[in-house]
LUMFI-864981 format. One record per residue (C-alpha): x, y, z; residue in three letters. Coordinates in nm, 3 decimals, padded with zeros to 5 digits. Layout:
LUMFI-864981
{drenlo {X Y Z} 'ALA'}
...
end
This chain:
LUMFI-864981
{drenlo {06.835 06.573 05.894} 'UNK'}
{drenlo {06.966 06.797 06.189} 'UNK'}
{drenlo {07.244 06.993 06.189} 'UNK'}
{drenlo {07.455 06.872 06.515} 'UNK'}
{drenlo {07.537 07.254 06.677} 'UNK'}
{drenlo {07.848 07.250 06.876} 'UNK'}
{drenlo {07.830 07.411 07.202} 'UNK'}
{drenlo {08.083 07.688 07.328} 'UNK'}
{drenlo {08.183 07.632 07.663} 'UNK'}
{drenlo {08.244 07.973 07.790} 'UNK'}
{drenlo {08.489 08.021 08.064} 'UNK'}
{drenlo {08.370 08.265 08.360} 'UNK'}
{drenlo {08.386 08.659 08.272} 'UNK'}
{drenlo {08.664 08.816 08.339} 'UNK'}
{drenlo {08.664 09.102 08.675} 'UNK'}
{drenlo {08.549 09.441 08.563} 'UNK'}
{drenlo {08.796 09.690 08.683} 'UNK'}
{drenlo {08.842 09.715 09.077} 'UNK'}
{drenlo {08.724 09.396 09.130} 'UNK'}
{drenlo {09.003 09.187 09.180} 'UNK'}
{drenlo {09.139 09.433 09.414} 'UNK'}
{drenlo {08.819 09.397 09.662} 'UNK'}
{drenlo {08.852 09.012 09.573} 'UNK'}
{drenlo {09.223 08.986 09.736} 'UNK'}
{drenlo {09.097 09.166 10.032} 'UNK'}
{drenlo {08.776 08.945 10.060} 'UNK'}
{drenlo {09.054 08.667 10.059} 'UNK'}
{drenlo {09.276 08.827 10.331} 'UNK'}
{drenlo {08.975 08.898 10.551} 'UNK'}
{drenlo {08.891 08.533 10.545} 'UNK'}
{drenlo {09.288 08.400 10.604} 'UNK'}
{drenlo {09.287 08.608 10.943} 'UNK'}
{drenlo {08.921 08.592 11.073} 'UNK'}
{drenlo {08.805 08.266 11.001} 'UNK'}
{drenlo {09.153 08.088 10.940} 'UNK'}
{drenlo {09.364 08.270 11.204} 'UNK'}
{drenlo {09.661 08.339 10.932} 'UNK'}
{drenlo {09.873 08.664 10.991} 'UNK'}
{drenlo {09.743 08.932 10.696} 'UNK'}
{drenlo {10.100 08.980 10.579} 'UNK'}
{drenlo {10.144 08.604 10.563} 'UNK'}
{drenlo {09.815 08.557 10.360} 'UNK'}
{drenlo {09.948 08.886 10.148} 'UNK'}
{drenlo {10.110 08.714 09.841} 'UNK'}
{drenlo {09.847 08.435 09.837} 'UNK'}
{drenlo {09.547 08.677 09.816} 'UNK'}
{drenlo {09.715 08.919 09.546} 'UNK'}
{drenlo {09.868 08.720 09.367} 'UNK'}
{drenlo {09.902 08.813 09.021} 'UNK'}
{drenlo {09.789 09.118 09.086} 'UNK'}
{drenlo {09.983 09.491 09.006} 'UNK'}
{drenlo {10.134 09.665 09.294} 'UNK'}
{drenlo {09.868 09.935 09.282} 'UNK'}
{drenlo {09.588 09.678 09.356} 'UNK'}
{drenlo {09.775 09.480 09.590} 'UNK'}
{drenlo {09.852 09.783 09.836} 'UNK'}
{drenlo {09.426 09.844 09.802} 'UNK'}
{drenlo {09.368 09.500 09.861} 'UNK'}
{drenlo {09.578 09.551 10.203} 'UNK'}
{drenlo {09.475 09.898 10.287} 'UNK'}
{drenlo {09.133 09.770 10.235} 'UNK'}
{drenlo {09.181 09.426 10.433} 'UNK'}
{drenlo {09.377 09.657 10.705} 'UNK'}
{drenlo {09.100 09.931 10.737} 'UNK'}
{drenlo {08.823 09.696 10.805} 'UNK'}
{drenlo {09.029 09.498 11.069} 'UNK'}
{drenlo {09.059 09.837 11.267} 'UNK'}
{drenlo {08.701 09.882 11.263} 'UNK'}
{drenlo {08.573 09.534 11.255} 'UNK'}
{drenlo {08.321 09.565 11.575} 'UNK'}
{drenlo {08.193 09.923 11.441} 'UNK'}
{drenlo {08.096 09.766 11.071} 'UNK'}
{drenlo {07.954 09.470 11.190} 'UNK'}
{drenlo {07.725 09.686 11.434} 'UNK'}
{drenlo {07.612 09.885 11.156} 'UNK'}
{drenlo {07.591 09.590 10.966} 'UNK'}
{drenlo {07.364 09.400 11.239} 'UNK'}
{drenlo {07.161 09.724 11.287} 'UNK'}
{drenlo {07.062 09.709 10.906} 'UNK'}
{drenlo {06.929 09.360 10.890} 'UNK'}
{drenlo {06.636 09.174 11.071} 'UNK'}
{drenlo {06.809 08.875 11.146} 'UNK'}
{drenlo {07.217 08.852 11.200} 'UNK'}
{drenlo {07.414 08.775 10.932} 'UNK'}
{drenlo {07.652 08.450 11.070} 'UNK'}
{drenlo {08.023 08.590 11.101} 'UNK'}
{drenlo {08.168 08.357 10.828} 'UNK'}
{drenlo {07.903 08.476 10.548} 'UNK'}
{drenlo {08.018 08.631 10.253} 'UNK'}
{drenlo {07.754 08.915 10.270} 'UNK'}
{drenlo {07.914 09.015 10.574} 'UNK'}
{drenlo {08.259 08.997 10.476} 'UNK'}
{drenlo {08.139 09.186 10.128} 'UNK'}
{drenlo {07.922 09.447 10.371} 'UNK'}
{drenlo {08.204 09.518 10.541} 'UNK'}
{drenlo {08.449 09.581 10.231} 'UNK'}
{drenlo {08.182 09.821 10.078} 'UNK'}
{drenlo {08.114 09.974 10.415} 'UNK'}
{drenlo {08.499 10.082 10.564} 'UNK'}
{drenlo {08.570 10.220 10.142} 'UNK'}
{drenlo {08.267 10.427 10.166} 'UNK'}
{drenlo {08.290 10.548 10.515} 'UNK'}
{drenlo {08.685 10.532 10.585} 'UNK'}
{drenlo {08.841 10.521 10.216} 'UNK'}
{drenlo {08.716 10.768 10.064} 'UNK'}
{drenlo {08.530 10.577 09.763} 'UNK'}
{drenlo {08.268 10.693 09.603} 'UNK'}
{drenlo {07.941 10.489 09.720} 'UNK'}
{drenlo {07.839 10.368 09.368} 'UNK'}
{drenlo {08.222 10.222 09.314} 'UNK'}
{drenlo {08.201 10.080 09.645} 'UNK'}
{drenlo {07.903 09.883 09.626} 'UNK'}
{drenlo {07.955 09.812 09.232} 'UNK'}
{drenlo {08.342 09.609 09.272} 'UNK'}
{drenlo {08.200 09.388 09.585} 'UNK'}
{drenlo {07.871 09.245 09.450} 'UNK'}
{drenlo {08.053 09.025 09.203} 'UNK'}
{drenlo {08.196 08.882 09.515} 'UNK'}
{drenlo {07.907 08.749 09.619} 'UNK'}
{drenlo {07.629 08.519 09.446} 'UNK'}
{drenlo {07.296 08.442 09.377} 'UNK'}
{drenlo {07.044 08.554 09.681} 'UNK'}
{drenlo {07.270 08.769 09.941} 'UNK'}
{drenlo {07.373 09.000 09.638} 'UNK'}
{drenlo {07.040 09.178 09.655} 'UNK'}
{drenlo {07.087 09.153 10.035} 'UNK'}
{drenlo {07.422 09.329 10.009} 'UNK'}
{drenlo {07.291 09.554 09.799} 'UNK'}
{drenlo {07.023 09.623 10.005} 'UNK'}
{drenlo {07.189 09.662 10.318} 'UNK'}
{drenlo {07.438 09.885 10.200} 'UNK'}
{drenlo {07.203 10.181 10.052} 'UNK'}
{drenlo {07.004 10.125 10.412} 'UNK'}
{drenlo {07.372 10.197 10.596} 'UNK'}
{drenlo {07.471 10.493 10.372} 'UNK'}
{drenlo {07.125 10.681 10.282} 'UNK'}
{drenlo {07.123 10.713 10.663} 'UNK'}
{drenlo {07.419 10.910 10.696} 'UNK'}
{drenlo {07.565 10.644 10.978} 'UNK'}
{drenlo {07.949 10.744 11.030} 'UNK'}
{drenlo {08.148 10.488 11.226} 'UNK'}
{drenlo {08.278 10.628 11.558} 'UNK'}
{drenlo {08.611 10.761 11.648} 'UNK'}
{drenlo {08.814 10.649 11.811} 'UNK'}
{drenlo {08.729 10.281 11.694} 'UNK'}
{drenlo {08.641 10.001 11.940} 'UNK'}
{drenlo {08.826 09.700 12.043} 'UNK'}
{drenlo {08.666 09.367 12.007} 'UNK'}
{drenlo {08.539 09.269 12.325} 'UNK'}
{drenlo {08.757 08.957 12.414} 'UNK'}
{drenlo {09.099 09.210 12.374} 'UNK'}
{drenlo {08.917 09.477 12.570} 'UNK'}
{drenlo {08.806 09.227 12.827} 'UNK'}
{drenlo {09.148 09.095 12.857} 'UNK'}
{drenlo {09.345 09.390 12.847} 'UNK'}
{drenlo {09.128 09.586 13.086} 'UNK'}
{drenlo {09.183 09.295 13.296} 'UNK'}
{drenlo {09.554 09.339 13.279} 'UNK'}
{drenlo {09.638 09.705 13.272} 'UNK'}
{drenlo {09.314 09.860 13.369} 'UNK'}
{drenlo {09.042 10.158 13.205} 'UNK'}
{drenlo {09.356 10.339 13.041} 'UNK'}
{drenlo {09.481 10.126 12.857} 'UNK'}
{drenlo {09.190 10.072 12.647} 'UNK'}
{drenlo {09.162 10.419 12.605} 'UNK'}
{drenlo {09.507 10.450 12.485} 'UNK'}
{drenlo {09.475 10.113 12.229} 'UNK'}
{drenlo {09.156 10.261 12.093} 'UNK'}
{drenlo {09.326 10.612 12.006} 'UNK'}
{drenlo {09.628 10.408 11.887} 'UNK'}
{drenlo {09.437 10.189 11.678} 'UNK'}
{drenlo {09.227 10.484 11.487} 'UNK'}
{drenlo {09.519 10.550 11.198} 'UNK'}
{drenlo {09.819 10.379 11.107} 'UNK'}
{drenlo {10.166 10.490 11.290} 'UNK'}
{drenlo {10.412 10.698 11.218} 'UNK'}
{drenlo {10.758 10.580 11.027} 'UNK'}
{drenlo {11.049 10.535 11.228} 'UNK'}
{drenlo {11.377 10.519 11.146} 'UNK'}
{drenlo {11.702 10.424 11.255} 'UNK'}
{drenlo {11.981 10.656 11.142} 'UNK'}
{drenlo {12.326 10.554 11.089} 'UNK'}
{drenlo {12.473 10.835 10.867} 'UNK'}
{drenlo {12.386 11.235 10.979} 'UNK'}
{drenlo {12.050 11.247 10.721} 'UNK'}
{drenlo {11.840 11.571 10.649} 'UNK'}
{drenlo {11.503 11.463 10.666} 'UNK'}
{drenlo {11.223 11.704 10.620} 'UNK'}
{drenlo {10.933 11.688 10.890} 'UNK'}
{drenlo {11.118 11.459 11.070} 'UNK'}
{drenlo {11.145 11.495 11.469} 'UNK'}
{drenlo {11.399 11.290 11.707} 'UNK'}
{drenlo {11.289 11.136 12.014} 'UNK'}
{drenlo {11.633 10.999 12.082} 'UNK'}
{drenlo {11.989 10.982 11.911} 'UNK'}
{drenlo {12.037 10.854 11.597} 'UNK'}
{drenlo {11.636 10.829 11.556} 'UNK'}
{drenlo {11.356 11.025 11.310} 'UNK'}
{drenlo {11.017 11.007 11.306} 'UNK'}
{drenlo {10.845 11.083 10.986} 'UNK'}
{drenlo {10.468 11.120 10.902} 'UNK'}
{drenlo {10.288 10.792 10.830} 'UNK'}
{drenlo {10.284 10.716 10.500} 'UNK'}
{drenlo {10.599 10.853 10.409} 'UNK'}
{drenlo {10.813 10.663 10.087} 'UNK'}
{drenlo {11.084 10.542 10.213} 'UNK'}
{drenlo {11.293 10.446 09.916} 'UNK'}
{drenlo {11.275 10.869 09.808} 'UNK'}
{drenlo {11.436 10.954 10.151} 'UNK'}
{drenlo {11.755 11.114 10.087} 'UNK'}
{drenlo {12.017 10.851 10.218} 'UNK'}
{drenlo {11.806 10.567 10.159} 'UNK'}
{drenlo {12.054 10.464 09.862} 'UNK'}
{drenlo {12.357 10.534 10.078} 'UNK'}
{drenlo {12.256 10.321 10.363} 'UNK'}
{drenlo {12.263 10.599 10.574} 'UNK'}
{drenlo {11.925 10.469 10.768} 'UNK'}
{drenlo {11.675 10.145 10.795} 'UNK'}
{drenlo {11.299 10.124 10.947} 'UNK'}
{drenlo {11.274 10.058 11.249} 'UNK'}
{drenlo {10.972 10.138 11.544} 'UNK'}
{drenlo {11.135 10.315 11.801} 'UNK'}
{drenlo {11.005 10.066 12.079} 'UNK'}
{drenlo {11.147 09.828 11.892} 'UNK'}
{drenlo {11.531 09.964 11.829} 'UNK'}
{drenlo {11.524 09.995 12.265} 'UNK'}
{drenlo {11.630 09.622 12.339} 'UNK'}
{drenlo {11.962 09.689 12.158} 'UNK'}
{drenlo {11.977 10.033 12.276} 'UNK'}
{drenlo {11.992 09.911 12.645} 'UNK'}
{drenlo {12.315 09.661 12.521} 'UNK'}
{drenlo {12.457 09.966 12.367} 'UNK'}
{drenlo {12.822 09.984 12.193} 'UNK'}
{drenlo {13.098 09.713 12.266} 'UNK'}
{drenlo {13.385 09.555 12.108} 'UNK'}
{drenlo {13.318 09.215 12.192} 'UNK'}
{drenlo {13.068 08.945 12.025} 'UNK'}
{drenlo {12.654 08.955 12.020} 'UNK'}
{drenlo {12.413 08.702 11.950} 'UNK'}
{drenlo {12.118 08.846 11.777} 'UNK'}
{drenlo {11.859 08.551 11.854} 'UNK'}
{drenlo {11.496 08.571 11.631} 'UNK'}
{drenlo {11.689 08.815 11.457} 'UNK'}
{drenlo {11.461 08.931 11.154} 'UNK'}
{drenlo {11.398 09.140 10.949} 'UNK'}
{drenlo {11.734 09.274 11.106} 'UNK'}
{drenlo {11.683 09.598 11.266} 'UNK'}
{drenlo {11.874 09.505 11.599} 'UNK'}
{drenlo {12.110 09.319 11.415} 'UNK'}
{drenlo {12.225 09.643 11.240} 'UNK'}
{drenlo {12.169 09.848 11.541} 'UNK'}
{drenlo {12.453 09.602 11.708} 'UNK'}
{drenlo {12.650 09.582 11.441} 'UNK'}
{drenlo {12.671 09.964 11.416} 'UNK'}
{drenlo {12.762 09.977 11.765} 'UNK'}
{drenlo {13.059 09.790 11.727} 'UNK'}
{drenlo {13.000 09.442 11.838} 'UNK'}
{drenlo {13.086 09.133 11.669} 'UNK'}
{drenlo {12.717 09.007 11.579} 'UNK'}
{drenlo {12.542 08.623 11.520} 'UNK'}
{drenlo {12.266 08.652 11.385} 'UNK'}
{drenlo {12.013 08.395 11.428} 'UNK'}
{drenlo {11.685 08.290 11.320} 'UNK'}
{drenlo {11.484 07.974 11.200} 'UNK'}
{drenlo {11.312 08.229 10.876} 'UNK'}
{drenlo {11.561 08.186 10.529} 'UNK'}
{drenlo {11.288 08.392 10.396} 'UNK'}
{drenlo {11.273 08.678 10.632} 'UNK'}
{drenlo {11.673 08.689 10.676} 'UNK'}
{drenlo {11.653 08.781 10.315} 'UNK'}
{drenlo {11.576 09.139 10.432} 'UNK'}
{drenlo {11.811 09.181 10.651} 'UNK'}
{drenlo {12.117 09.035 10.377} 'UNK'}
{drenlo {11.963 09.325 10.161} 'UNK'}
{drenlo {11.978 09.596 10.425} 'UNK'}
{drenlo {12.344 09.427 10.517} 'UNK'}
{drenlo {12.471 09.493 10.174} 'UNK'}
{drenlo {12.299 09.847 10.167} 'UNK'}
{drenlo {12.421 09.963 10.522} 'UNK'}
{drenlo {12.793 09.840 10.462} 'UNK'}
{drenlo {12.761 09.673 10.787} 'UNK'}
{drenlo {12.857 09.304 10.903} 'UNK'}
{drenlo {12.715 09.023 11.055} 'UNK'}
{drenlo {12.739 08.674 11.020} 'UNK'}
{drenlo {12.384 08.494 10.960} 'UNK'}
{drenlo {12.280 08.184 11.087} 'UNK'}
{drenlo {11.951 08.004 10.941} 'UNK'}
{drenlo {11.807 07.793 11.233} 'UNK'}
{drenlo {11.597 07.687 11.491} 'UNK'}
{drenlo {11.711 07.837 11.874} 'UNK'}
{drenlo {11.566 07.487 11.998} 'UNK'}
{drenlo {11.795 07.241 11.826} 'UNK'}
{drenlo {12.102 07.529 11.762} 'UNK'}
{drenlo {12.372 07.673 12.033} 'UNK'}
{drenlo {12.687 07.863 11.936} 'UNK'}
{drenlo {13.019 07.738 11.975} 'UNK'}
{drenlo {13.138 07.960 12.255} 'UNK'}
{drenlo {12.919 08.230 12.489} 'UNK'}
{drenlo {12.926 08.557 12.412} 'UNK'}
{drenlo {12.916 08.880 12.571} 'UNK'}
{drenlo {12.590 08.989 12.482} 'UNK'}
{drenlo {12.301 08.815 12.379} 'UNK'}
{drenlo {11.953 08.975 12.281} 'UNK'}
{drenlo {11.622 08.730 12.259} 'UNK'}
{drenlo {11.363 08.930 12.108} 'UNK'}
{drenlo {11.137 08.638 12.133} 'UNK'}
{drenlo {10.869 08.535 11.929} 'UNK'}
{drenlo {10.473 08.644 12.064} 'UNK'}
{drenlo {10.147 08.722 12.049} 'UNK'}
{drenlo {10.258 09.048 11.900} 'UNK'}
{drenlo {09.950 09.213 12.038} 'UNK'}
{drenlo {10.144 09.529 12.086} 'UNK'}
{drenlo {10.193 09.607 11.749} 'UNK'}
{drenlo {09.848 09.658 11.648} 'UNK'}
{drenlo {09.872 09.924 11.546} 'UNK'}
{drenlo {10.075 09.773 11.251} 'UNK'}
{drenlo {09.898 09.469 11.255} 'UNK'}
{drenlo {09.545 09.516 11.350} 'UNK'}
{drenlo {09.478 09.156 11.245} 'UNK'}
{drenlo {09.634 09.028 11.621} 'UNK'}
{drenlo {09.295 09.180 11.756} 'UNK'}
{drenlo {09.121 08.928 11.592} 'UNK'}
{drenlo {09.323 08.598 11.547} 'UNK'}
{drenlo {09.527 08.590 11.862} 'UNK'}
{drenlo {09.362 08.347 12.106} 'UNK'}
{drenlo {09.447 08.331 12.524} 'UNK'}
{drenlo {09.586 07.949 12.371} 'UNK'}
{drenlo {09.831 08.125 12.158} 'UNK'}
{drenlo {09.880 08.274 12.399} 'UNK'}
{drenlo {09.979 08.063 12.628} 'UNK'}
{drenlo {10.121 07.860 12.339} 'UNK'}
{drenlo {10.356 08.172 12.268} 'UNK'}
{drenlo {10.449 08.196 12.657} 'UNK'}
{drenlo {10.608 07.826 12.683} 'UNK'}
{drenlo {10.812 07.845 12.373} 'UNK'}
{drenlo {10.959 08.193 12.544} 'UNK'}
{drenlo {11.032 07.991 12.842} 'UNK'}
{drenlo {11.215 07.757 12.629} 'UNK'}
{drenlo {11.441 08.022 12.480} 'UNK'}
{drenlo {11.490 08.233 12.746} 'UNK'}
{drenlo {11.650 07.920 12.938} 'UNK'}
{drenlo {11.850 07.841 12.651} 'UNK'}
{drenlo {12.002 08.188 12.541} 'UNK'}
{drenlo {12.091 08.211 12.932} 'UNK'}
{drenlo {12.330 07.959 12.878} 'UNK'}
{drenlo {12.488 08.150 12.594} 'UNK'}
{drenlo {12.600 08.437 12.806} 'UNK'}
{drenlo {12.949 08.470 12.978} 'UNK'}
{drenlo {12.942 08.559 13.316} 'UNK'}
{drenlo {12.947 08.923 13.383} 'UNK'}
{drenlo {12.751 08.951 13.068} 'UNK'}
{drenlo {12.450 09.104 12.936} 'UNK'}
{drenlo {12.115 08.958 12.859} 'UNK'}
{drenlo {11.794 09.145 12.682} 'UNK'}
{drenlo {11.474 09.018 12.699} 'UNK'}
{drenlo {11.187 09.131 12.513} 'UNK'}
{drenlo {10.873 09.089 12.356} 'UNK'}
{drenlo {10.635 09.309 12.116} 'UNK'}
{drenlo {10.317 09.164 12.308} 'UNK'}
{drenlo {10.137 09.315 12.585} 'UNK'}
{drenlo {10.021 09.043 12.716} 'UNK'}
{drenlo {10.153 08.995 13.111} 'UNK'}
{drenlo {10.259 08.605 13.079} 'UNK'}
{drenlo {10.484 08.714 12.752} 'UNK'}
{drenlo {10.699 08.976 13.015} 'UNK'}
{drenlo {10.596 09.039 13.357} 'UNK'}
{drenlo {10.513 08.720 13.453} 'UNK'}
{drenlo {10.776 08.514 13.180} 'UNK'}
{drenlo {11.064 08.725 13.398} 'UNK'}
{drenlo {10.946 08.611 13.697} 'UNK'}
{drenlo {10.950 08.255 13.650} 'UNK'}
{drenlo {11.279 08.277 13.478} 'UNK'}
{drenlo {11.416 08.494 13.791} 'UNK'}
{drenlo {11.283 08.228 14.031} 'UNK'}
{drenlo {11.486 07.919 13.887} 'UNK'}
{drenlo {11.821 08.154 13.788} 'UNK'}
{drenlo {11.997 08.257 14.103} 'UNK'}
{drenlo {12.308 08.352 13.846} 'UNK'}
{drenlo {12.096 08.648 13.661} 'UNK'}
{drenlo {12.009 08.979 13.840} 'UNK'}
{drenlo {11.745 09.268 13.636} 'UNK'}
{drenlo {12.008 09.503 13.555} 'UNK'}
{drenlo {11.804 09.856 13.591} 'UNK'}
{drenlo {11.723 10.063 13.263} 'UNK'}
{drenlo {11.797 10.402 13.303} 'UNK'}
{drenlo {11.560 10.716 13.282} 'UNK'}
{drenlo {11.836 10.880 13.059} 'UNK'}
{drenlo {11.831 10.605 12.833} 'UNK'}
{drenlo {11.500 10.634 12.697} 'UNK'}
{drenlo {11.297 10.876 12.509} 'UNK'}
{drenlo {11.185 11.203 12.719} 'UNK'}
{drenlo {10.864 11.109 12.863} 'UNK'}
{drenlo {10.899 10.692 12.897} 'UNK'}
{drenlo {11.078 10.556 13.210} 'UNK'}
{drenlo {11.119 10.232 13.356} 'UNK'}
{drenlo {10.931 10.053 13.599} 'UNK'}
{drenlo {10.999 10.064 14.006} 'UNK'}
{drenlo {11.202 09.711 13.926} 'UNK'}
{drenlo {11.374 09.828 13.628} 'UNK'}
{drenlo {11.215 09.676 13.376} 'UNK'}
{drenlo {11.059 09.833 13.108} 'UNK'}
{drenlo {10.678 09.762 13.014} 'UNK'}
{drenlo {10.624 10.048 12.710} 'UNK'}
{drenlo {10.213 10.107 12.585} 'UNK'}
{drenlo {10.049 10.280 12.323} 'UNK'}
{drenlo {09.974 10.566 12.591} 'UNK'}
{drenlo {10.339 10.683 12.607} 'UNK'}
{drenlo {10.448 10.945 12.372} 'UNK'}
{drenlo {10.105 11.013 12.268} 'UNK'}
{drenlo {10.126 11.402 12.140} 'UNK'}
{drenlo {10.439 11.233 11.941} 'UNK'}
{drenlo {10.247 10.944 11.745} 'UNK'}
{drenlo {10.272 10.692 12.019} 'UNK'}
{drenlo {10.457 10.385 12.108} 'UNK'}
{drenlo {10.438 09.988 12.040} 'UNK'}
{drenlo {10.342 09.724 12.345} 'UNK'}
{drenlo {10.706 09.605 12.440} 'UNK'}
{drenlo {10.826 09.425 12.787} 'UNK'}
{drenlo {11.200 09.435 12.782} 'UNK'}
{drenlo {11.381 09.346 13.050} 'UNK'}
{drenlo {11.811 09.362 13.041} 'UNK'}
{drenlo {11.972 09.138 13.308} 'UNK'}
{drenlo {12.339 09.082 13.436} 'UNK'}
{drenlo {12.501 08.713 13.465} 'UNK'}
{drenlo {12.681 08.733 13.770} 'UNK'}
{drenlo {13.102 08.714 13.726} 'UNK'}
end
C-alpha cells in the first residue's frame, strides 16, 4: 500500500537584496511610459512597502532613465538584431541595468544581477546578453542628453534651435534647491539671485538647514516664487487659486495680505497646513474645485497659477517629456481658459491679476493671454519690471514674462514659466 505524500506548495522566493528596489522603478517606468501617470503620482504605488533608502533608488533610478530615455534605447537598438517593441520588459529591464551602470555609478555585475529577476523565461538570457554587448564595448551615453523627438520637434517649432540647446543642458542633472527665505538664515554655499532668495547645491538636505525648524525658510524654484513676487506686499485680501503645495500662499501671506487659499487637492494642501504651522504664518484654506467654487466678495489680488502641461519643469520632472501629449495639451489649455475667465471675475476693479503657468508650451501663455485679452476690454497687461526680476531675466517687449531653461545658465538655470500680471480697470 502507498504512502499518500503531501505536497508543499511553495510560495514564490523572496527578492535577493536590491531587487525590489529595481522592481519599484521597473513599476514607475511603466506608470509614466506606457500608462501616462505622473512618476510622483505612481511613487507610493510602486514602493510601497519598501524602506526609504530603496524608495529614493527606485526614483533616482526611474528619474535617471527618463532623462536619458532616447540615448538607452539607441544603445539598446544598436545591440540587438531586431528592435525590441517599446512596452517589452527586456527593454524596460535594459534600460534599468544600462542608466545604473553608465549614469549611477553601480558596479556592472550588481547592475545586471538585481534586474534579471525582473524579467522571465527567454528575454533573461537576451538581457543578459545585450547588456555585456553594451558595456564590454565601452559605449558611454552622450552629454548633454537628447530630447525625444516629438518635444524637440515641438519645441523647436515654438521657440526655435536654442531652446533645445538650452532644455538638453538643463535636462543633463537635476536642479539646484531653491529657497524662499523668510527669517535672515546663514546658509553655507548658498548664493542670492534676488531678496529674500538662496540657492543651494542640488542635493542639499533640507530638513539639516539651519532655520528649517524655526520656519525661517520653505522650497521654492525661483521661477516659481515670481508670480507672487510681481503682486508684492499689501494689506488687503489675496486669493491664492491652485494653491499647492503652498509656496505662493506663504510668499503672500508673508507679504502682508489677507490670503484664500484655494485648491481642489485635500491631499496636497496637507503640505502647505504643515509648512503653515512651521512658518507661523496665516491663511485660510479652502478644499475645492475653481469650477463649481467663487468667494463671497472680490478681492484685491488674485493669483491663478493654473494647472498645465508642466513641460517646463523638466528638469524636476523629466517624466513630462514622455507622457505629455499635444491632446493634453490642448486638454490643459481649455480648462486654463475656464479659470482664467472665472478668477477675472474675482478681482475688484483697480486690482491685480497674475497669470501663470509652469509649461512652455505657447497655447498655455502666449497664446491663452491673447484670447483672454481679446474678449476682456476691462483688463490691461500691467508691465513687469526689469528691476523686479533676477539680474540677467527681463520681460518681454509686451510685458509679459516668458522665463526658459536658457536664462541664468552659469547660475543653475531657470524653470519654463509664462506669467503675465494684469490691471482691472477702476
Amino acid at each position: 500500500m502507498k504512502r499518500n505524500q503531501a505536497r508543499i506548495r511553495r510560495g514564490p522566493e523572496p527578492d535577493a537584496p536590491g531587487v525590489p528596489a529595481r522592481r519599484a522603478a521597473l513599476q514607475l517606468l511603466d506608470a509614466v511610459l506606457r500608462r501616462g501617470l505622473a512618476l510622483e503620482a505612481a511613487l507610493d504605488k510602486a514602493a510601497s512597502g519598501l524602506p526609504p533608502s530603496d524608495r529614493g533608488l527606485a526614483h533616482a533610478i526611474a528619474a535617471e532613465t527618463l532623462r536619458r530615455l532616447p540615448d538607452l534605447d539607441a544603445l539598446i537598438d544598436g545591440a540587438t538584431q531586431r528592435p525590441l517593441p517599446d512596452d517589452a520588459k527586456a527593454r524596460f529591464a535594459l534600460r534599468i541595468a544600462l542608466v545604473q551602470a553608465l549614469c549611477l555609478g553601480t558596479p556592472g555585475h550588481a547592475a545586471i544581477a538585481t534586474v534579471l529577476p525582473l524579467v522571465d523565461g527567454g528575454p533573461r538570457k537576451l538581457v543578459h546578453g545585450v547588456f555585456g554587448t553594451v558595456t564590454r564595448s565601452g559605449a558611454l551615453l552622450p552629454e548633454p542628453p537628447t530630447l525625444p523627438d516629438a518635444v524637440a520637434l515641438r519645441w523647436h517649432a515654438a521657440w526655435g534651435d536654442q531652446m533645445i540647446e538650452d532644455a538638453e543642458l538643463a535636462i543633463a542633472a537635476p536642479p539646484p534647491l531653491d529657497l524662499t527665505l523668510r527669517l535672515p538664515v546663514e546658509l553655507e554655499e548658498a548664493i542670492g539671485l534676488l531678496p529674500g532668495h538662496a540657492r543651494l547645491p542640488a542635493g542639499t538636505s533640507v530638513m539639516e538647514l539651519p532655520g528649517f525648524e524655526e520656519g525661517g525658510f520653505w522650497v521654492q524654484d525661483l521661477a516659481a516664487s515670481l508670480p507672487a513676487r510681481l503682486i508684492g506686499k499689501g494689506q488687503g485680501t489675496a486669493l491664492d487659486l491652485c494653491a499647492a503645495p503652498g509656496g505662493k500662499t506663504l510668499q503672500l501671506a508673508a507679504a502682508g495680505w489677507d490670503v484664500t487659499a484655494v485648491d481642489v487637492s485635500e491631499s496636497r494642501l496637507a503640505r502647505l497646513r504643515d509648512n503653515l504651522d512651521r512658518t507661523g504664518l496665516d491663511a485660510k484654506i479652502v478644499t475645492a474645485d475653481l469650477l463649481l467654487w467663487k468667494p463671497e466678495e472680490p478681492a484685491d489680488a488674485v493669483l491663478l497659477d493654473a494647472p498645465c502641461s508642466a513641460t517646463g519643469i523638466f528638469r524636476r520632472h523629466p517624466d513630462v517629456l514622455h507622457r505629455v501629449r499635444p491632446s493634453l495639451i490642448a486638454e490643459m489649455a481649455e480648462l486654463q481658459g475656464k479659470l482664467l475667465h472665472r478668477a477675472s471675475q474675482w478681482v475688484k476693479p483697480g486690482g491685480t491679476l497674475v497669470y501663470a503657468t509652469c509649461s512652455l508650451e505657447p497655447q498655455e501663455g502666449e497664446q491663452q493671454l491673447e484670447r483672454f485679452l481679446t474678449h476682456h476690454n476691462d483688463y490691461a497687461i500691467d508691465p513687469v519690471r526689469a528691476d523686479e526680476l533676477p539680474e540677467g531675466v527681463g520681460p518681454l517687449e509686451n510685458g509679459t514674462l516668458r522665463l526658459h531653461p536658457g536664462m541664468l545658465a552659469e547660475q543653475g538655470r531657470l524653470d519654463g514659466f509664462f506669467i503675465a500680471r494684469l490691471r482691472r480697470n477702476p
